[in-house]
Gaussian input, Z-matrix of N, CA and C with variables (Angstrom, degrees):
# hf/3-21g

backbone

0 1
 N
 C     1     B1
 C     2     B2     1     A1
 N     3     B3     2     A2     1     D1
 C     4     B4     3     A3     2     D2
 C     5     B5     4     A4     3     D3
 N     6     B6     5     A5     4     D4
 C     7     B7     6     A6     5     D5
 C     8     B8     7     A7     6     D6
 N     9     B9     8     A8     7     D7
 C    10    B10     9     A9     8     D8
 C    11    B11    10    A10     9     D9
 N    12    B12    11    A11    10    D10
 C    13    B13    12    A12    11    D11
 C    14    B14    13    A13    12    D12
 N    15    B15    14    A14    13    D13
 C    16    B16    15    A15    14    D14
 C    17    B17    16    A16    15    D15
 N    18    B18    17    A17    16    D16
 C    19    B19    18    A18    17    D17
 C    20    B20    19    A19    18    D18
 N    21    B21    20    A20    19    D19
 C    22    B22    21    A21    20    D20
 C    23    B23    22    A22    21    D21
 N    24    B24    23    A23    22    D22
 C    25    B25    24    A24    23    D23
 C    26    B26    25    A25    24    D24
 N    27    B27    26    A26    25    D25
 C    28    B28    27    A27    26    D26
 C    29    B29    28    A28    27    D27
 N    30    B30    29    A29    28    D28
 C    31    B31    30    A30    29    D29
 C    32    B32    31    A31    30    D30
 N    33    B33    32    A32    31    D31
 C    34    B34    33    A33    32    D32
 C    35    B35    34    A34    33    D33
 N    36    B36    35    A35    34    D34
 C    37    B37    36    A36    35    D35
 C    38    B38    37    A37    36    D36
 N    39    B39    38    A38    37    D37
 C    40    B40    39    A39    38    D38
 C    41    B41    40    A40    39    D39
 N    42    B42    41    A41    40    D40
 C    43    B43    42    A42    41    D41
 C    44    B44    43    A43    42    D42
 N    45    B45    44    A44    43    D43
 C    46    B46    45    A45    44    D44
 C    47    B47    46    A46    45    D45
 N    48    B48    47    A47    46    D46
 C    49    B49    48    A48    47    D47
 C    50    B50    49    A49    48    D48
 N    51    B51    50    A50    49    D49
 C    52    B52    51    A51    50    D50
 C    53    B53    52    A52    51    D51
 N    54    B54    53    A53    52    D52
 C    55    B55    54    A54    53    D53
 C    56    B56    55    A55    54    D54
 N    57    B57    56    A56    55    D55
 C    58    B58    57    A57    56    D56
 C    59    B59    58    A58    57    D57
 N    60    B60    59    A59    58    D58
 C    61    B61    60    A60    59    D59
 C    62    B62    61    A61    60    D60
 N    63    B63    62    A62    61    D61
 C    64    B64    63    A63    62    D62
 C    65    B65    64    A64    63    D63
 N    66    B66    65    A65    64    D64
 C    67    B67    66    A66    65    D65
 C    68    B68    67    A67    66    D66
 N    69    B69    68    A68    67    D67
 C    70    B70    69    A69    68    D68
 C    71    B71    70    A70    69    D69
 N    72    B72    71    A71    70    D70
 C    73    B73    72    A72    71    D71
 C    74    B74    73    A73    72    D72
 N    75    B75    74    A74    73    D73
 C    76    B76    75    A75    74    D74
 C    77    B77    76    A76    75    D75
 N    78    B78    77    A77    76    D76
 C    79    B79    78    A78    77    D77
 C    80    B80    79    A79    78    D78
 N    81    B81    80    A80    79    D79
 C    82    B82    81    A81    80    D80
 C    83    B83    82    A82    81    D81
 N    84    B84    83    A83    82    D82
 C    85    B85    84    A84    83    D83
 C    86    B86    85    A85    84    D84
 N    87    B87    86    A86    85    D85
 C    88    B88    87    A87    86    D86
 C    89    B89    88    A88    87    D87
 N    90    B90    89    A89    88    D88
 C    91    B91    90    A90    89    D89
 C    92    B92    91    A91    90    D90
 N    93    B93    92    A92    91    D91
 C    94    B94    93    A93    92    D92
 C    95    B95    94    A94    93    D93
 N    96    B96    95    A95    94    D94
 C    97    B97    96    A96    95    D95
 C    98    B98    97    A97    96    D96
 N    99    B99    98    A98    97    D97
 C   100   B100    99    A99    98    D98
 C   101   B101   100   A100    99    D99
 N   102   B102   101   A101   100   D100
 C   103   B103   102   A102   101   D101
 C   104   B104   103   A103   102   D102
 N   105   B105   104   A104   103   D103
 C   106   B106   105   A105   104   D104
 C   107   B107   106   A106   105   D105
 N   108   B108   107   A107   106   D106
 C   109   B109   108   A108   107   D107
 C   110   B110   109   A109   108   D108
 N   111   B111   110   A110   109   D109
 C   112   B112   111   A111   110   D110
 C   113   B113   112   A112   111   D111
 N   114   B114   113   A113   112   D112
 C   115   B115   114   A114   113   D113
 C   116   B116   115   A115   114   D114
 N   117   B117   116   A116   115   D115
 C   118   B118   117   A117   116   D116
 C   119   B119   118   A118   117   D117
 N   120   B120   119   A119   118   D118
 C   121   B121   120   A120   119   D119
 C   122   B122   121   A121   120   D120
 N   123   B123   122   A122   121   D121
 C   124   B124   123   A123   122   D122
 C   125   B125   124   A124   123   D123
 N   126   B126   125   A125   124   D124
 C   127   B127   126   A126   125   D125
 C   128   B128   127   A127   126   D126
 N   129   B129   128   A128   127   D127
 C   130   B130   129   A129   128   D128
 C   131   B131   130   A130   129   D129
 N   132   B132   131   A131   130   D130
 C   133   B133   132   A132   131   D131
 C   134   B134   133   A133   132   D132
 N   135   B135   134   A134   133   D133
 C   136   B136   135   A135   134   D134
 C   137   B137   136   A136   135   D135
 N   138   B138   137   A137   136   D136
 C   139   B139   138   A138   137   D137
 C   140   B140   139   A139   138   D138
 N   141   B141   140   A140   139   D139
 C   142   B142   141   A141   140   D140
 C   143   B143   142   A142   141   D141
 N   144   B144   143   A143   142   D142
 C   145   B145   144   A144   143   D143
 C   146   B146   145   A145   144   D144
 N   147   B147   146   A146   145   D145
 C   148   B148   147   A147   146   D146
 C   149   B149   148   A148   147   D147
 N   150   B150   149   A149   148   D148
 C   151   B151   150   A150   149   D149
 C   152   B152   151   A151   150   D150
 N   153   B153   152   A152   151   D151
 C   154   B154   153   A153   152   D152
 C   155   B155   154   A154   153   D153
 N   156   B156   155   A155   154   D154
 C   157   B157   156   A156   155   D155
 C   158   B158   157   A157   156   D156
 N   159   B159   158   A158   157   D157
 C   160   B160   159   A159   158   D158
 C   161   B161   160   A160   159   D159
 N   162   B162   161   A161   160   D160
 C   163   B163   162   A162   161   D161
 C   164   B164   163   A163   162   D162
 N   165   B165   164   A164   163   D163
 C   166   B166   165   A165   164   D164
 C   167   B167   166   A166   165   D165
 N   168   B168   167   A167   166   D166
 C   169   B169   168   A168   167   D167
 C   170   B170   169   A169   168   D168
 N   171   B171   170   A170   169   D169
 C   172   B172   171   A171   170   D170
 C   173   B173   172   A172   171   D171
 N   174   B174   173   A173   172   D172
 C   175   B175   174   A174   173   D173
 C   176   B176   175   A175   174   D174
 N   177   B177   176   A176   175   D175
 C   178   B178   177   A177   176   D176
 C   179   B179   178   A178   177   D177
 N   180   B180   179   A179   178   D178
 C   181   B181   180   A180   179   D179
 C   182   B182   181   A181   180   D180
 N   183   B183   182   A182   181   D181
 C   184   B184   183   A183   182   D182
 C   185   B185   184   A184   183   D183
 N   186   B186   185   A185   184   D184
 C   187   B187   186   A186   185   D185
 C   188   B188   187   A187   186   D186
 N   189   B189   188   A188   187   D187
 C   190   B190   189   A189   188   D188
 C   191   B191   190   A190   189   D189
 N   192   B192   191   A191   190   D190
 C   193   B193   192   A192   191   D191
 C   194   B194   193   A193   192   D192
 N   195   B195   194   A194   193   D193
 C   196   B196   195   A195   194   D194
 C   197   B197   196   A196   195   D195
 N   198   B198   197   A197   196   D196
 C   199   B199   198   A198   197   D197
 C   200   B200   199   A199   198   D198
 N   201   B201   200   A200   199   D199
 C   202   B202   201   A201   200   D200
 C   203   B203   202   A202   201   D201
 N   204   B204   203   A203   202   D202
 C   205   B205   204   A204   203   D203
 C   206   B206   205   A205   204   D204
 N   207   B207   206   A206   205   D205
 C   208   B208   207   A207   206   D206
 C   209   B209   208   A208   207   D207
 N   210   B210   209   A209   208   D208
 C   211   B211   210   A210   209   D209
 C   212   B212   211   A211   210   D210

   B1=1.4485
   B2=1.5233
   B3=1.1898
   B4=1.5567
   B5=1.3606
   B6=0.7563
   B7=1.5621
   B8=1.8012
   B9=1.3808
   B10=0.9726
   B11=1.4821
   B12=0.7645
   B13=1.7296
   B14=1.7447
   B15=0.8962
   B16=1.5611
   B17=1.3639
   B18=1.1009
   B19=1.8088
   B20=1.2953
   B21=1.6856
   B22=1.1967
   B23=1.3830
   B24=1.4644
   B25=1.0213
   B26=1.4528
   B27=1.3411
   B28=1.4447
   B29=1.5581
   B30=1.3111
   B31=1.1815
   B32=1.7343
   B33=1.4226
   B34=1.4061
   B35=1.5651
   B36=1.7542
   B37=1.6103
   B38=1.5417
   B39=1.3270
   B40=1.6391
   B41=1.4421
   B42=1.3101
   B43=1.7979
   B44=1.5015
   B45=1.8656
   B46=1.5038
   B47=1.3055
   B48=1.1938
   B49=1.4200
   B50=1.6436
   B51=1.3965
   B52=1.5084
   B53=1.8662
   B54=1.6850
   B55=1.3820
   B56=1.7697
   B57=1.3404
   B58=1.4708
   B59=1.6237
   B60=1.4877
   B61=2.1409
   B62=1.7549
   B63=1.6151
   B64=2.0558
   B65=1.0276
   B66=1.4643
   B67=0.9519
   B68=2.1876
   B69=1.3006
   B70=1.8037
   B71=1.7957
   B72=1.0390
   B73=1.8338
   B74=1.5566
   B75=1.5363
   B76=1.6099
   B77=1.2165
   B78=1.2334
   B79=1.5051
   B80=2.1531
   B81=1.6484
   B82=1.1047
   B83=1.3864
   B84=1.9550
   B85=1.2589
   B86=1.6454
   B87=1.2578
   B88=1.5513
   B89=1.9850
   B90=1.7862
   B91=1.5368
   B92=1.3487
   B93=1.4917
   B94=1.6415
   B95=1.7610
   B96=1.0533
   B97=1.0690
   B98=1.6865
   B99=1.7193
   B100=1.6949
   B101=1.1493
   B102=0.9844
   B103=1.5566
   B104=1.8217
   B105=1.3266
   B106=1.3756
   B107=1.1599
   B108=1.8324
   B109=1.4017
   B110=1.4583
   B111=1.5709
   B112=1.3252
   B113=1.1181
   B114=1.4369
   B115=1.2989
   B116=1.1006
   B117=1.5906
   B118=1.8222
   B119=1.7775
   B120=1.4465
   B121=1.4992
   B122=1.0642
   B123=1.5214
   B124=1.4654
   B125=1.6338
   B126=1.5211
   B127=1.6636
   B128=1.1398
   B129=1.4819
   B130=1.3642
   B131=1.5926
   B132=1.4643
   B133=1.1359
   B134=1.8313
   B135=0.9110
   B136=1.5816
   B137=1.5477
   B138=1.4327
   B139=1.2072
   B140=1.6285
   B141=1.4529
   B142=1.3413
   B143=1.0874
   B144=1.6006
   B145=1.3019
   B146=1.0947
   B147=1.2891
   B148=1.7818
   B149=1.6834
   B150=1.2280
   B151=1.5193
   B152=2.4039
   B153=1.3528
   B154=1.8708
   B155=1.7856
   B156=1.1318
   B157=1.1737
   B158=1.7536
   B159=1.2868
   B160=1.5025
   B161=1.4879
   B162=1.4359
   B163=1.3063
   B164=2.0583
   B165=1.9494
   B166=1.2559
   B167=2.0548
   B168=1.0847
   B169=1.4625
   B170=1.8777
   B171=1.3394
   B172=1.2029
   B173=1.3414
   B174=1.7157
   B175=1.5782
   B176=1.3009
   B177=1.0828
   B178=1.6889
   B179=1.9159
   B180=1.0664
   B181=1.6949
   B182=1.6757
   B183=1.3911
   B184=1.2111
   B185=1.7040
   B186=1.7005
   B187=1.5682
   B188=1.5830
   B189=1.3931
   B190=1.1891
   B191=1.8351
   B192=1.4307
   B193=0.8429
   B194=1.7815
   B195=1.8730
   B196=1.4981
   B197=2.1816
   B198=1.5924
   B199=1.3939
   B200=1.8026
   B201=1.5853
   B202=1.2751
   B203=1.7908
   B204=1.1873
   B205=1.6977
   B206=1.6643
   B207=0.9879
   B208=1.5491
   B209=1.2399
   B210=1.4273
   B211=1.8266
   B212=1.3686
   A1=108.54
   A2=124.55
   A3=133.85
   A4=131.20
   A5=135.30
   A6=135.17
   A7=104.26
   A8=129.00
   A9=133.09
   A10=101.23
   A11=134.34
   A12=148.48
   A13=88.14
   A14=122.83
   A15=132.97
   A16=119.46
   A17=91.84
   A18=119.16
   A19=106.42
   A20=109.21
   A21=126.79
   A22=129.92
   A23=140.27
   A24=128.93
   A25=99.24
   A26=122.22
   A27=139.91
   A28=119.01
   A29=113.07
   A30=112.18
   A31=112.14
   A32=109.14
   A33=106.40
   A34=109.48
   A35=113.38
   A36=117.39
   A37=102.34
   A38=101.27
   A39=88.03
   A40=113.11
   A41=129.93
   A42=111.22
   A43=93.81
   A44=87.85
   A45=127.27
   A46=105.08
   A47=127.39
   A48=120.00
   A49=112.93
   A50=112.67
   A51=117.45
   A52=108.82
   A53=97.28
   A54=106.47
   A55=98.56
   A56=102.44
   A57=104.18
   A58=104.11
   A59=108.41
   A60=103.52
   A61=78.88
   A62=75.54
   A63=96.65
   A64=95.66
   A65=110.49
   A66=160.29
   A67=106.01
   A68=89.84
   A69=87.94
   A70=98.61
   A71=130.95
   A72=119.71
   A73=90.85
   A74=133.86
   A75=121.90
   A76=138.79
   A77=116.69
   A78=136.64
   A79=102.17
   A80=114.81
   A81=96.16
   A82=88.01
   A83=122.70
   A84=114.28
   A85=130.28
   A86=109.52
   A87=123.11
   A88=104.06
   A89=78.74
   A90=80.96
   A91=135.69
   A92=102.98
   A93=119.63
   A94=80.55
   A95=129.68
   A96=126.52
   A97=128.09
   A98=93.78
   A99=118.11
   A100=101.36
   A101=155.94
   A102=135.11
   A103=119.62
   A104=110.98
   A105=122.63
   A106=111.97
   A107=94.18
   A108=114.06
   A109=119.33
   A110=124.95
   A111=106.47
   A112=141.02
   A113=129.46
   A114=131.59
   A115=136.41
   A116=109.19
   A117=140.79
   A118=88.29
   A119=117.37
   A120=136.19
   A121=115.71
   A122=101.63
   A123=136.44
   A124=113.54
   A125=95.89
   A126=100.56
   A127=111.76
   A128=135.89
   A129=146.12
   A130=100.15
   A131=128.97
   A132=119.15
   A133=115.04
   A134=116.84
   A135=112.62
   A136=106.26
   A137=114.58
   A138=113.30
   A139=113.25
   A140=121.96
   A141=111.83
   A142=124.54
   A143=140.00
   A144=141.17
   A145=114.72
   A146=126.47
   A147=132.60
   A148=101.71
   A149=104.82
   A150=139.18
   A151=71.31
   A152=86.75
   A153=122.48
   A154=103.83
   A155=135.42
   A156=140.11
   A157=84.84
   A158=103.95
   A159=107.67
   A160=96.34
   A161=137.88
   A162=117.62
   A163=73.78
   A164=101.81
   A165=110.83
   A166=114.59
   A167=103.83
   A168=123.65
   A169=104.99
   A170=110.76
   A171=111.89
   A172=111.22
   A173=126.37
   A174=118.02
   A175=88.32
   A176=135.51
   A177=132.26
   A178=94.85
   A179=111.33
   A180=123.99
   A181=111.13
   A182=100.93
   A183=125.76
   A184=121.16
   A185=77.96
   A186=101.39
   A187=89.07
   A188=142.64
   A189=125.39
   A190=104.60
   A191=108.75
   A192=114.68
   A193=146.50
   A194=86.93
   A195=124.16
   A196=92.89
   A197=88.61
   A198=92.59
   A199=92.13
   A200=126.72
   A201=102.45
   A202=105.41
   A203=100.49
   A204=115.07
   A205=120.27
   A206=100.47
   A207=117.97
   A208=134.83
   A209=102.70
   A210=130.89
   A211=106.39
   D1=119.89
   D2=162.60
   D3=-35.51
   D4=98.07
   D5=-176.49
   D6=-52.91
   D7=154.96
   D8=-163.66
   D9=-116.08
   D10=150.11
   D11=-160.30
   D12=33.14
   D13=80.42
   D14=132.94
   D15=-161.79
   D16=-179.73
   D17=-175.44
   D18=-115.35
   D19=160.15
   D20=154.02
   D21=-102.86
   D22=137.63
   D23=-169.13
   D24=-145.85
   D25=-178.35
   D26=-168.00
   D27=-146.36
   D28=104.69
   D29=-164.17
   D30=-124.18
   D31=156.27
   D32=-169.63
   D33=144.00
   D34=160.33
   D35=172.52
   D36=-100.32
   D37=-45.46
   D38=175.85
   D39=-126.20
   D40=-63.52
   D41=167.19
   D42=-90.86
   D43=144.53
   D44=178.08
   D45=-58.15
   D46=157.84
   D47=140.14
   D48=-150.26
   D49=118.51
   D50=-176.79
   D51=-46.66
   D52=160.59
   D53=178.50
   D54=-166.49
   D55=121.88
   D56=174.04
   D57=-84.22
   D58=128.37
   D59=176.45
   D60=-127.41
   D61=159.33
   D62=170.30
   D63=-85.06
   D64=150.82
   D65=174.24
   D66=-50.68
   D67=-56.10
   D68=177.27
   D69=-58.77
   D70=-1.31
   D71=-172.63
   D72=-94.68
   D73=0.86
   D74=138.76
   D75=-78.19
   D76=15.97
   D77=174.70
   D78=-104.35
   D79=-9.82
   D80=-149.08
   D81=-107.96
   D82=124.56
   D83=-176.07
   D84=-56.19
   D85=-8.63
   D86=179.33
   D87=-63.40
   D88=-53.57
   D89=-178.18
   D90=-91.37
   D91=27.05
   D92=-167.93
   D93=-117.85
   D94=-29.77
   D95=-176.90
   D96=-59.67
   D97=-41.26
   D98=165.29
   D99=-88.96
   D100=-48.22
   D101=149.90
   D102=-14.09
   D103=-58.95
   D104=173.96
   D105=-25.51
   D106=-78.93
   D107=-176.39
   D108=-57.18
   D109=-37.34
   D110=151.94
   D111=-44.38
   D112=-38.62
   D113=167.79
   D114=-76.60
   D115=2.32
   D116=-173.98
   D117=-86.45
   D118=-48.59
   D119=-177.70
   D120=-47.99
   D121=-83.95
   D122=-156.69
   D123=-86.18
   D124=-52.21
   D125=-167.25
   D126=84.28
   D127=-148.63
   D128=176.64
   D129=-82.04
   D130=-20.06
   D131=-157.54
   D132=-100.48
   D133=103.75
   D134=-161.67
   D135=-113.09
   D136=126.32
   D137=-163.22
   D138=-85.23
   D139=-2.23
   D140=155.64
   D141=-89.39
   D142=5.84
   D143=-175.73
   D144=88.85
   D145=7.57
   D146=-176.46
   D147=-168.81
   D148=155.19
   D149=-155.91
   D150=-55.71
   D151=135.14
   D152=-170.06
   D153=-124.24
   D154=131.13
   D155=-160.08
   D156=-145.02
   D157=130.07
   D158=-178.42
   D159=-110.72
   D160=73.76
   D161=-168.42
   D162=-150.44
   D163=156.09
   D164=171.33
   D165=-56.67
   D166=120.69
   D167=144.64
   D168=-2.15
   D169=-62.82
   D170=-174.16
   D171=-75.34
   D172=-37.48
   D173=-157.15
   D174=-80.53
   D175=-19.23
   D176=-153.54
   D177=-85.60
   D178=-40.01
   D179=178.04
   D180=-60.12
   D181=-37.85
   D182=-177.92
   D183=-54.61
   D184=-52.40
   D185=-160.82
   D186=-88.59
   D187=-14.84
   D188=-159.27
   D189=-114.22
   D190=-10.86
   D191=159.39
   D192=-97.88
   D193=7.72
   D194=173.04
   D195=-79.86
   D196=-53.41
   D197=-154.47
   D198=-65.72
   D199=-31.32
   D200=-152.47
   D201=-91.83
   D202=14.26
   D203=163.39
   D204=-89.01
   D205=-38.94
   D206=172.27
   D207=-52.53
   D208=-25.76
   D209=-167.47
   D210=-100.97

């Protein structure tokens, strides 16, 4: 079942690994920031078929568990 105000994304340098985040963690400048840099990467074109985050496995855990204290 889909979670409601979120997304799916794919994160990793070399294997992917999915992660559903809410939707309010696009309001958060940290994470508009890795967004950036994804699109510095990737562009519109993402080779798993859904939004690709080229950042370590760990900082992304890091960073999402900074943001889900914050809220």
């Amino acid at each position: 079942m889909a979670l409601k105000r979120a997304f799916g994304c794919y994160v990793g340098e070399s294997e992917k690994k999915r992660f559903v985040i809410p939707l309010s963690y696009l309001n958060n400048p940290l994470f508009q920031e890795l967004l950036c840099q994804t699109e510095e990467e990737f562009g519109f074109h993402h080779p798993m078929g859904g939004l690709t985050i080229p950042c370590s496995e760990e900082l992304f855990i890091d960073l999402t568990f900074h943001l889900s204290k914050t809220q």
